[in-house]
C-alpha positions in Angstrom: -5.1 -2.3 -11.7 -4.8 -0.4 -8.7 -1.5 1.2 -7.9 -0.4 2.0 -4.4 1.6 5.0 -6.0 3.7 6.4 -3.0 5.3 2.7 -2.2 5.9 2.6 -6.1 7.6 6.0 -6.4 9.4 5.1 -2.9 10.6 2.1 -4.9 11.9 4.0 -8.0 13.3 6.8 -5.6 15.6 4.0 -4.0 15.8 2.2 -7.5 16.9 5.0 -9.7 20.3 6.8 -9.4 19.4 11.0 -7.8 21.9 12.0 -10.9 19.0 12.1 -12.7 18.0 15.3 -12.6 16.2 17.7 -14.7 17.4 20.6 -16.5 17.5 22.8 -13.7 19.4 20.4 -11.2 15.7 19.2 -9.5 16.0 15.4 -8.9 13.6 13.4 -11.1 14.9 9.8 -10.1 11.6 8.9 -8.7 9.3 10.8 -11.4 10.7 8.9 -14.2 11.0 5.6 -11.9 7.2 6.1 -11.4 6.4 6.9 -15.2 8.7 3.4 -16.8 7.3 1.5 -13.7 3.3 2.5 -14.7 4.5 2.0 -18.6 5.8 -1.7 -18.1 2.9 -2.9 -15.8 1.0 -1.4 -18.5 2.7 -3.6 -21.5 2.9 -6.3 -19.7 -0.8 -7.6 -17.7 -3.1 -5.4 -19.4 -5.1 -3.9 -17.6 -9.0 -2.5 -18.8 -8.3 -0.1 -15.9 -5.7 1.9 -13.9 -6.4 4.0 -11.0 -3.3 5.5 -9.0 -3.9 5.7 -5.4 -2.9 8.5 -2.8 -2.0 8.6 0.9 -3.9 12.1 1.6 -3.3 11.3 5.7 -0.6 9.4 5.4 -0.8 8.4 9.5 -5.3 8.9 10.0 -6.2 10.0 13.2 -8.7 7.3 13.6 -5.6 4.5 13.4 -3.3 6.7 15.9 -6.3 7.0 18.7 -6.5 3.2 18.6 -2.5 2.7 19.2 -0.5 5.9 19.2 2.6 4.0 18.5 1.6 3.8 14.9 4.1 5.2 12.3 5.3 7.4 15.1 8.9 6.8 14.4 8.4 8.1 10.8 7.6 11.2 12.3 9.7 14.3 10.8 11.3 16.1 14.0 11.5 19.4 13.0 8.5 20.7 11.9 7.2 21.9 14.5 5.0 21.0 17.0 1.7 19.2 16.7 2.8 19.1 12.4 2.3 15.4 11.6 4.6 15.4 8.7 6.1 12.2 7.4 10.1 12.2 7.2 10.5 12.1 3.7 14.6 12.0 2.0 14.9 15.6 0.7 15.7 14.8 -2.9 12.1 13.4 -2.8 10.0 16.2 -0.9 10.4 18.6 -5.2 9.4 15.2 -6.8 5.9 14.6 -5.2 4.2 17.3 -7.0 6.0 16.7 -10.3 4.2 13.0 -10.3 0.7 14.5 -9.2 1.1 17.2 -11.7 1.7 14.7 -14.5 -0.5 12.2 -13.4 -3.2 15.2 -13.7 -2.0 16.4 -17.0 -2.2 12.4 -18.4 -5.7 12.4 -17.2 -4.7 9.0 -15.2 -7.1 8.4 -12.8 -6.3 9.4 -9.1 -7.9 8.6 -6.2 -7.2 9.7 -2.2 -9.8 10.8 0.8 -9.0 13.0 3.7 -8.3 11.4 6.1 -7.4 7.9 5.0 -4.4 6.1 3.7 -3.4 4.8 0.0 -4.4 1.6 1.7 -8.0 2.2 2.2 -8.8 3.6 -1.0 -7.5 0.5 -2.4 -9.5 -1.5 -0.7 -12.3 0.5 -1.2 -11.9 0.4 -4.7 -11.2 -3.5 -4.4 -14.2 -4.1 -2.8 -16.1 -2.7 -5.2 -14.6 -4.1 -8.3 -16.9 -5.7 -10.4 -14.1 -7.6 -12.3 -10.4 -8.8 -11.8 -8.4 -6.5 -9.6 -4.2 -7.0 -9.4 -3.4 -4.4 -6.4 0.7 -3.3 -7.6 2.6 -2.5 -4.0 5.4 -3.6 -2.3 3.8 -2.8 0.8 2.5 -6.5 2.8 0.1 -5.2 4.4 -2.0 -5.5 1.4 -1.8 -9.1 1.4 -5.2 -9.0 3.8 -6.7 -8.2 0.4 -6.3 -11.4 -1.5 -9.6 -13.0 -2.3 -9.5 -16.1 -5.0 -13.5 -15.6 -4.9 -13.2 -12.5 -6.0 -10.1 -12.2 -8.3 -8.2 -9.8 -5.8 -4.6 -10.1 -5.7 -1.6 -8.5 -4.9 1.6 -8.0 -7.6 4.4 -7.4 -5.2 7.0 -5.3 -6.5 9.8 -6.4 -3.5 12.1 -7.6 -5.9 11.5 -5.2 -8.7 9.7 -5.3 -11.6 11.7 -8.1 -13.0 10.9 -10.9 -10.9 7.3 -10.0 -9.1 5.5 -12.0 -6.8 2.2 -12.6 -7.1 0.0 -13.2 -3.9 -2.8 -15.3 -4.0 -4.3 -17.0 -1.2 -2.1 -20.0 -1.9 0.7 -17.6 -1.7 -0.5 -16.1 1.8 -0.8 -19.7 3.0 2.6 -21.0 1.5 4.5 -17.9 2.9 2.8 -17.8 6.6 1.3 -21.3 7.0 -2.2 -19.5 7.9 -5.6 -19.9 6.0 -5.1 -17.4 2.6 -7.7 -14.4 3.9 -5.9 -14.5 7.6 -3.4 -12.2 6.9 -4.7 -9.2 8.8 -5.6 -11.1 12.3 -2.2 -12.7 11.7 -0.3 -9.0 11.3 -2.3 -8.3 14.8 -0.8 -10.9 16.5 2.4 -10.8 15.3 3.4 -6.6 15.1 5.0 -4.5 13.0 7.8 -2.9 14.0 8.1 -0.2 10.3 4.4 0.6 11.6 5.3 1.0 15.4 3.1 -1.5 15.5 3.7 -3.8 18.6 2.1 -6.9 18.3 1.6 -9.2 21.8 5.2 -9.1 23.7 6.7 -12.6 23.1 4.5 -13.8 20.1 6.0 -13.8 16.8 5.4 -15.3 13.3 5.3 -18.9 14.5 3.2 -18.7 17.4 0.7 -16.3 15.8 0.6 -18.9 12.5 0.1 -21.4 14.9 -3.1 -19.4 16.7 -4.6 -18.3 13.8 -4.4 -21.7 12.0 -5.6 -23.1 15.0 -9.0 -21.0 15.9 -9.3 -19.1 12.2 -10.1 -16.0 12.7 -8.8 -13.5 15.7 -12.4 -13.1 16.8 -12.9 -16.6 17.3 -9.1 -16.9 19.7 -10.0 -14.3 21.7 -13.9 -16.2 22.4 -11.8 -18.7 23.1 -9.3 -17.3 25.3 -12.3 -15.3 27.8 -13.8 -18.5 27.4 -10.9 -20.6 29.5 -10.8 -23.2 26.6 -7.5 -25.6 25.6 -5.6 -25.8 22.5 -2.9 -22.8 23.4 0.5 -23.1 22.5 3.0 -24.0 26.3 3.1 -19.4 27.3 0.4 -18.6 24.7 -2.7 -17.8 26.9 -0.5 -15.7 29.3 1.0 -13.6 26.9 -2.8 -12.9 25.3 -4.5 -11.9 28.5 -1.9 -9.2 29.3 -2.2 -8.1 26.1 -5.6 -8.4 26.2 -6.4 -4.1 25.8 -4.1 -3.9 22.7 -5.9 -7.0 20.9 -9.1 -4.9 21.5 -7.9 -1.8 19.2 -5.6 -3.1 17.5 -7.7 -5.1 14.2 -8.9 -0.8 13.8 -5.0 0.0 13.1 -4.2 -3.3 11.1 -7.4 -4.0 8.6 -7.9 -1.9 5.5 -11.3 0.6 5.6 -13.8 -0.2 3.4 -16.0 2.3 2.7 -13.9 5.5 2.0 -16.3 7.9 0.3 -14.9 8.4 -3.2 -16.5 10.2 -5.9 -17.1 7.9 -9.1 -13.8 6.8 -11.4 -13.7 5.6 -14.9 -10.3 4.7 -15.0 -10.4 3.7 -18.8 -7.5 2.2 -20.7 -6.3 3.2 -23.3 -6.3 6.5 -22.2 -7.4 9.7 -23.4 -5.0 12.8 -22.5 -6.3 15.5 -20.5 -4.0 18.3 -21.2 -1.2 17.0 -24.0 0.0 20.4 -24.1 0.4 20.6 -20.6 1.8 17.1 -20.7 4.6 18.3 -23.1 5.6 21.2 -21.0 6.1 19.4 -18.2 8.0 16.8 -19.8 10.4 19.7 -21.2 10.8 21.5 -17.8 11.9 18.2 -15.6 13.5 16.2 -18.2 11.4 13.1 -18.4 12.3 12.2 -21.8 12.4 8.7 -22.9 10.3 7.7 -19.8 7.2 10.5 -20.2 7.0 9.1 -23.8 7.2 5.3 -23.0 4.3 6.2 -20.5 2.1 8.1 -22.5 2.1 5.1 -25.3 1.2 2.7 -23.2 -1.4 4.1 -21.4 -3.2 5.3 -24.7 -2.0 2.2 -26.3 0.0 3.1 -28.9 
């Protein structure tokens, strides 16, 4: 199981009341959101192994050189220039280190590379699973993951943990009428305006399921489309040739790296503590109660 941790903490931030707050006043909403989420994913599919992955760039250079619109509008505005600092709600900014400092304490596996996103080291990490992988996000961009081959899907947490979805590639294919491992040529054609992500001016979700189903893969419409052939929906070819430079960088922004260098992971449930001690004070100084103890069983399996 591979967690994409900030859109899960993001999700309990929003999810959980801010009056819950440790001893000292510091807002913990997210921290325990986090711990009950990871316990209940836990209880309930399973998993052999967990690994918790990080956003150490959170916009990569590489991804902002190809289309410098990307994430831009996230952009905190005063902190100075050339900082690159995500805008992030204040009563969230104290709780980021509280989670990696637990996480660390727990001895959960966590894994993040300079210079790439959360994304990437899941896929990475995907990509070289050996066995079964459930990616937990509520982030779609994932969805260019699925893989029935393979056993890679996504659990998306956009309704809460209640009532998850689970993508597959029938899912991909029922949602978006394209084939189930098109997603990512699809999300190239059509934009994405929370990325600053801009897609071809005048081509949204229908006309880009309609391409894609129609030639497969973005590689293959574009041969197409330098090549003067048919089959283009009444505007289509138009709109594609003036957008012809942003199709050419754009798959580098939209598609998941592969082959971020990680250093080995185990991963291993149940879980062996790192530091309980450590653990314990931590749980005393923020106030994690109920939800630092519901964690800690189930990821040693108690």
């Amino acid at each position: 199981m591979l967690l994409d941790t900030a859109s899960l903490y993001y999700r309990a931030f929003y999810g959980v009341p801010d009056t819950v707050t440790a001893p000292d006043g510091t807002p913990v909403n997210a921290v325990r959101g986090l711990l009950d989420m990871i316990a209940r994913l836990v209880r309930a599919r399973e998993p052999s192994r967990l690994v918790a992955c990080m956003d150490e760039d959170w916009r990569p250079a590489f991804r902002v050189a190809a289309v410098p619109s990307y994430k831009a509008h996230r952009v905190a505005q005063d902190k100075g220039a050339g900082r690159n600092d995500e805008q992030t709600p204040d009563k969230l900014v104290p709780q980021v280190p509280i989670i990696n400092d637990v996480l660390a304490a727990a001895g959960l596996a966590v894994a993040g590379a300079r210079g790439y996103e959360a994304d990437d080291v899941i896929a990475t990490l995907a990509t070289r699973a050996r066995r079964p992988v459930d990616v937990i996000t509520g982030d779609r961009d994932l969805f260019q993951l699925v893989d029935d081959e393979r056993q890679v899907r996504v659990v998306y947490t956009v309704r809460g943990l209640n009532n998850l979805d689970i993508i597959d590639e029938q899912a991909v294919a029922d949602r978006y009428k394209i084939p189930g491992r098109a997603y990512a040529d699809f999300a190239v054609l059509r934009g994405d305006p929370s990325d600053g992500l801009p897609g071809v001016p005048g081509v949204g979700d229908k006309t880009a399921a309609t391409l894609i189903s129609k030639f497969g893969t973005l590689a293959d419409l574009l041969e197409a489309l330098d090549a003067g052939h048919g089959g283009f929906p009444a505007g289509a070819r138009n709109k594609l040739s003036a957008a012809r430079d942003y199709l050419a960088v754009a798959p580098a922004v939209v598609r998941t790296a592969t082959d971020v260098p990680l250093p080995p992971l185990t991963g291993d449930l149940p879980l062996t503590l790192a530091d309980p001690d450590r653990l314990k004070e931590l749980g005393e100084r923020w106030g994690l109660g109920s939800s630092l103890s519901r964690f800690v069983a189930a990821v040693t399996g108690q």
